[in-house]
C-alpha positions in Angstrom: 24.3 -84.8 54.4 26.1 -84.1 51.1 26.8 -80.4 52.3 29.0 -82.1 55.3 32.5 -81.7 55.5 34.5 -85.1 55.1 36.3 -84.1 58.6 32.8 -83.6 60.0 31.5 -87.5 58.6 34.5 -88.8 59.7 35.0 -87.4 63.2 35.2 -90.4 65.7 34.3 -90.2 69.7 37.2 -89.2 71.8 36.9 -92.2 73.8 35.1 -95.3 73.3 32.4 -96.3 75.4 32.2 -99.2 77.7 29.7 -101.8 76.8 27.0 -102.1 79.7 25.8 -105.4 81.0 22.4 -106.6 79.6 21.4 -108.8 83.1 18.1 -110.3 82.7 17.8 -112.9 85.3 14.7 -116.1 85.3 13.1 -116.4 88.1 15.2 -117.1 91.2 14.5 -120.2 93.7 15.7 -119.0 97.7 18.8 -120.3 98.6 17.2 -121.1 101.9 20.5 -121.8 104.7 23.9 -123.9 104.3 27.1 -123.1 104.2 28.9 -122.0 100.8 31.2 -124.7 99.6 34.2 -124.5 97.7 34.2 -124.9 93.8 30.4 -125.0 94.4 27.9 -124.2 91.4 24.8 -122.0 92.8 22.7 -121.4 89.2 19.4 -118.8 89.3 19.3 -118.7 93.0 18.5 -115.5 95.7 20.2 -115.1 98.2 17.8 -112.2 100.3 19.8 -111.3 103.4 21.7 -114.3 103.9 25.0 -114.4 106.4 27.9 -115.4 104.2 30.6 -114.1 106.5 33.7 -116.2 107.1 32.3 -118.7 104.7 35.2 -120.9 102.0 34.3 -120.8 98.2 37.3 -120.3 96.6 36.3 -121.4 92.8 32.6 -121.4 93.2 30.5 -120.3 90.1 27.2 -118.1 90.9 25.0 -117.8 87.7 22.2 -115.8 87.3 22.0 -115.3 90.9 20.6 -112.2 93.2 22.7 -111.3 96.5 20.3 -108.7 98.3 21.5 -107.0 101.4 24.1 -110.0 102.2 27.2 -109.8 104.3 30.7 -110.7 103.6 32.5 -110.5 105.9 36.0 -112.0 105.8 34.3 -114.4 102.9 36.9 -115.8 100.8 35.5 -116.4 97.3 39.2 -116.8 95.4 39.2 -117.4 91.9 35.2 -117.6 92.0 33.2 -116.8 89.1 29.7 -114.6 88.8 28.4 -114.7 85.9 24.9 -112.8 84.8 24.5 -111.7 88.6 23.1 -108.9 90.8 24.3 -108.1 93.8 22.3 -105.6 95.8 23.2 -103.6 99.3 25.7 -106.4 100.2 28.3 -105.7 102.9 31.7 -106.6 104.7 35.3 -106.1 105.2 37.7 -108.3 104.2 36.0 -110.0 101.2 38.4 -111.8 98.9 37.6 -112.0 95.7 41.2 -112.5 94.4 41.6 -113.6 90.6 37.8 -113.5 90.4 36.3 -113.8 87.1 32.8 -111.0 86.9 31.0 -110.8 83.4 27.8 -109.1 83.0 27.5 -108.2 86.6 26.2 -105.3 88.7 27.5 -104.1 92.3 24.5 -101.6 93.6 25.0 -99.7 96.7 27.9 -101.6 98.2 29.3 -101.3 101.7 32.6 -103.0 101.4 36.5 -102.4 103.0 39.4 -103.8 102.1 38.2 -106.3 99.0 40.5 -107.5 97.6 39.9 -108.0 93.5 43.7 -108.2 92.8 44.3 -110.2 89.4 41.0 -110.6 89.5 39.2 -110.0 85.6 36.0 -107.6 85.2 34.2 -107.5 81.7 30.9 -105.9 81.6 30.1 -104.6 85.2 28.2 -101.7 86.4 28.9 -100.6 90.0 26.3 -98.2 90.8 26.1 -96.2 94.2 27.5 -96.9 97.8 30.8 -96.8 99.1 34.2 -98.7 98.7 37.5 -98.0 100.7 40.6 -99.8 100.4 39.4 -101.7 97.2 42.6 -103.5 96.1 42.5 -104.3 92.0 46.2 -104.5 91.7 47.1 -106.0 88.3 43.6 -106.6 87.4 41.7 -106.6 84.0 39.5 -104.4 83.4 37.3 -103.9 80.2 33.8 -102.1 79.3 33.5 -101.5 83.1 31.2 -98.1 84.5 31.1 -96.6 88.1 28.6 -94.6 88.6 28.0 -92.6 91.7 30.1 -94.6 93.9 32.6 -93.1 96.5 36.2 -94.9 95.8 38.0 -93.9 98.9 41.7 -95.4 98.5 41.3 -97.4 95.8 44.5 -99.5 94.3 44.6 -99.9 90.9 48.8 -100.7 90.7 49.6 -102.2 87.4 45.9 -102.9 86.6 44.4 -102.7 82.7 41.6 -100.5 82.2 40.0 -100.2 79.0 36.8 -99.0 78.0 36.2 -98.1 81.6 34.4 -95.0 82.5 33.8 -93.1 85.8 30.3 -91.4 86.0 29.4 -89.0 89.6 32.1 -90.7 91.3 34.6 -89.6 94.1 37.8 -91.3 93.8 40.0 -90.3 97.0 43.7 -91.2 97.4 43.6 -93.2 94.1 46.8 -95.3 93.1 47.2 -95.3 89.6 51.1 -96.9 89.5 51.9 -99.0 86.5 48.3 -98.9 85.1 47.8 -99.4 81.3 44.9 -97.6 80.3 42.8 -97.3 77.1 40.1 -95.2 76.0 39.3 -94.6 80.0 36.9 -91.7 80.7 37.5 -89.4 83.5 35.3 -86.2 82.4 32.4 -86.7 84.5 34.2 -87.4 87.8 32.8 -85.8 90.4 36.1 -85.5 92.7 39.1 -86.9 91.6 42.3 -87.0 93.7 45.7 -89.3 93.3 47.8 -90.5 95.9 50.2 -92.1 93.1 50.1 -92.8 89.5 49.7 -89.4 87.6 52.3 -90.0 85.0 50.2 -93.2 84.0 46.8 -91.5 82.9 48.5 -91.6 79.2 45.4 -93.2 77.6 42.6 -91.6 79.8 40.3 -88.2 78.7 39.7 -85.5 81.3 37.6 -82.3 81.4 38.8 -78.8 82.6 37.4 -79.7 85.7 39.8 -82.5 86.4 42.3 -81.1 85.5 42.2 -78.1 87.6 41.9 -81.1 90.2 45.0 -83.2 88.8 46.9 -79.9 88.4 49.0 -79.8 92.0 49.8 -83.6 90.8 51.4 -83.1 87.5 53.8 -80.1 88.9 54.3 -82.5 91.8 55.3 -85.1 88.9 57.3 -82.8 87.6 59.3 -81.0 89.6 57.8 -77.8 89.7 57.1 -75.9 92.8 54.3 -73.4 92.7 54.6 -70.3 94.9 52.6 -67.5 95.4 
């Protein structure tokens, strides 16, 4: 250790890591049938498979609650908060989620279109697998957030704030990165990454070779510069 060089003991990560969620739920009661109510509390419950389309819970809280293989279908959960929750194989189009608050939650293998997460505030979620078009998180927050091996077809991230956010195996397709504020965002292990908009903003993001060969049409798009052969 004393042979080291000071620049080699004092060499820091290019890009801070994101802070996973440590989700250890109790045991779960079933949340048997009913209606979700608005501004509703639902604490260490499972839902397994439950029909939760076209329900009203704008403002309710889930904590330390399971969704497995639900659908959401045109479910309106505005301003709701889930808190230390799993949810598992859930479906729909149309969710709203708008100004949602998620902390220390995981999304696994999804099936969603058109959610819209707008203003909505992530901090410490993992979404792992399946597939999410037209996900709107215009003007959200963003912090210590990982997606991992989830296709991101369209997604909308207009005037969002990433930090500490990190995309692992993914495919992000027709991505709109306008206006977004980003910090210590990781891009080098994306598996496909194409932008519809946005590609003066990735000031604050670090991406491999690979990415950039992919962002490269973009940037002379962004500036000006015709390439011929």
């Amino acid at each position: 250790m004393d042979g080291m060089p000071s620049e080699r003991r004092n060499e820091q990560p290019s890009v801070k890591p994101a802070r996973r969620p440590e989700l250890r739920l109790p045991p779960l009661r079933p949340y048997g049938s009913g209606e979700l109510t608005p501004d509703g509390d639902y604490d260490g419950l499972l839902f397994e498979g439950t029909d939760l389309s076209y329900g009203e819970a704008a403002g309710a809280r889930f904590l330390d609650c399971s969704l497995e293989g639900c659908a959401l279908d045109e479910t309106v959960l505005r301003n709701a908060r889930f808190i230390d929750t799993r949810l598992t194989g859930v479906r729909g189009v149309g969710t709203d989620l708008a100004g949602a608050s998620l902390r220390d939650v995981e999304l696994v293998d999804a099936r969603l279109g058109g959610t819209q997460l707008h203003g909505a505030v992530l901090q410490r979620v993992v979404v792992r697998g399946g597939k999410v078009d037209c996900l709107n998180l215009r003007r959200a927050k963003l912090r210590d957030v990982v997606f991992e091996g989830v296709v991101l077809s369209e997604p909308d991230f207009g005037g969002a704030s990433l930090e500490r956010v990190s995309f692992e195996g993914c495919t992000l397709e027709g991505a709109d990165l306008t206006g977004v504020r980003l910090q210590d965002v990781d891009l080098r292990r994306v598996a496909r990454l194409d932008l519809a908009r946005g590609a003066e903003a990735l000031a604050g993001a670090v991406i491999g070779t690979a990415q950039l060969l992919d962002l490269a049409p973009v940037f002379a798009a962004a500036l000006g510069v015709r390439v011929e052969d």
